[in-house]
C-alpha positions as CSV (number, residue, x, y, z in Angstrom):
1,X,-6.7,30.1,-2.4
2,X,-4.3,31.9,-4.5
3,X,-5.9,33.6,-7.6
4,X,-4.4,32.2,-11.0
5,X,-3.2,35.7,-13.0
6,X,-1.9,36.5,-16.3
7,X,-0.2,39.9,-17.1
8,X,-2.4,40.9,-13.9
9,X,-5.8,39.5,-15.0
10,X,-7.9,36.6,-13.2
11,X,-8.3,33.8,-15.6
12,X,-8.7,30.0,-14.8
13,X,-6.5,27.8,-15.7
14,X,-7.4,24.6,-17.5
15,X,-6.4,21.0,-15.7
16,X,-3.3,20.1,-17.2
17,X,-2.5,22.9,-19.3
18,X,1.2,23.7,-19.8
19,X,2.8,27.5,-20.5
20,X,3.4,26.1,-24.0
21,X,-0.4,25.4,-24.0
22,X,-1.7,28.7,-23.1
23,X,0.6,30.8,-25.4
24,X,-0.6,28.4,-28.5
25,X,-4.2,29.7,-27.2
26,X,-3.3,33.2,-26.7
27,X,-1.3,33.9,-29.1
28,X,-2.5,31.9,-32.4
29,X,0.6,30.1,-32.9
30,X,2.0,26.1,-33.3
31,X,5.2,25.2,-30.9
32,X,7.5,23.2,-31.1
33,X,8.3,21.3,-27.8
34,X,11.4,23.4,-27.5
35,X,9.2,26.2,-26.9
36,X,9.9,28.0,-31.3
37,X,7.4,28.9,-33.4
38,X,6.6,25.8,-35.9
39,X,6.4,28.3,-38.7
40,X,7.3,32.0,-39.6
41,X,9.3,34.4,-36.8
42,X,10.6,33.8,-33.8
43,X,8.1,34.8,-31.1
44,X,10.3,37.4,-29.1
45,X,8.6,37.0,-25.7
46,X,9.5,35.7,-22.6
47,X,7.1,33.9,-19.5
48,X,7.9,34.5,-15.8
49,X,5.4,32.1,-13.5
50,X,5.3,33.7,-9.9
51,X,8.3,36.1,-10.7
52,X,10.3,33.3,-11.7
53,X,11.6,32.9,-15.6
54,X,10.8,29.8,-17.3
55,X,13.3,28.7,-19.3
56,X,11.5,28.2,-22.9
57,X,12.7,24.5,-22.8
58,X,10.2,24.4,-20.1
59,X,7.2,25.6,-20.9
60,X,5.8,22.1,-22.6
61,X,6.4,20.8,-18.4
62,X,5.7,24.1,-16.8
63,X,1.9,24.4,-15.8
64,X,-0.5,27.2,-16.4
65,X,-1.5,28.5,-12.8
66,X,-0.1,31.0,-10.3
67,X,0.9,34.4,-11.6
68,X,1.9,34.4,-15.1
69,X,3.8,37.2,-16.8
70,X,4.4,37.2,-20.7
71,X,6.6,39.8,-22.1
72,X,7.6,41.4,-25.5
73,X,10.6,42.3,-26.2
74,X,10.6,45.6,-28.2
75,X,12.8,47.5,-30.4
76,X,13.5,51.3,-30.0
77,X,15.7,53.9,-29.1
């Protein structure tokens, strides 16, 4: 059995819950389908599921399990 990881901790993922899904939940924030913020900023972050990038248009058919990494993009010199 393959543990279920995101940014490197256990967690269990819920039956049927998309990438889109679990970033509304972690993050406090209402997508679009597409994968943008429904309201305010972009959300500047991209998800990787078992060291493979999923494409934002994705993540509304792209299930929560595996190893999930979500990353920041950040500003700075």
């Amino acid at each position: 059995m393959t543990d279920n990881l995101i940014n490197g901790e256990k967690f269990e993922p819920v039956a049927g819950e998309t990438i889109k899904d679990l970033i509304e939940k972690r993050l406090g924030v209402s997508l679009t389908e597409q994968g943008y913020r429904v309201e305010g900023e972009p959300l500047a972050i991209a998800v990787a599921k078992n060291s493979q990038v999923v494409p934002r248009s994705s993540w509304c058919h792209t299930l929560a399990e595996g190893t999930i990494d979500i990353v920041g993009a950040v500003q700075g010199g």
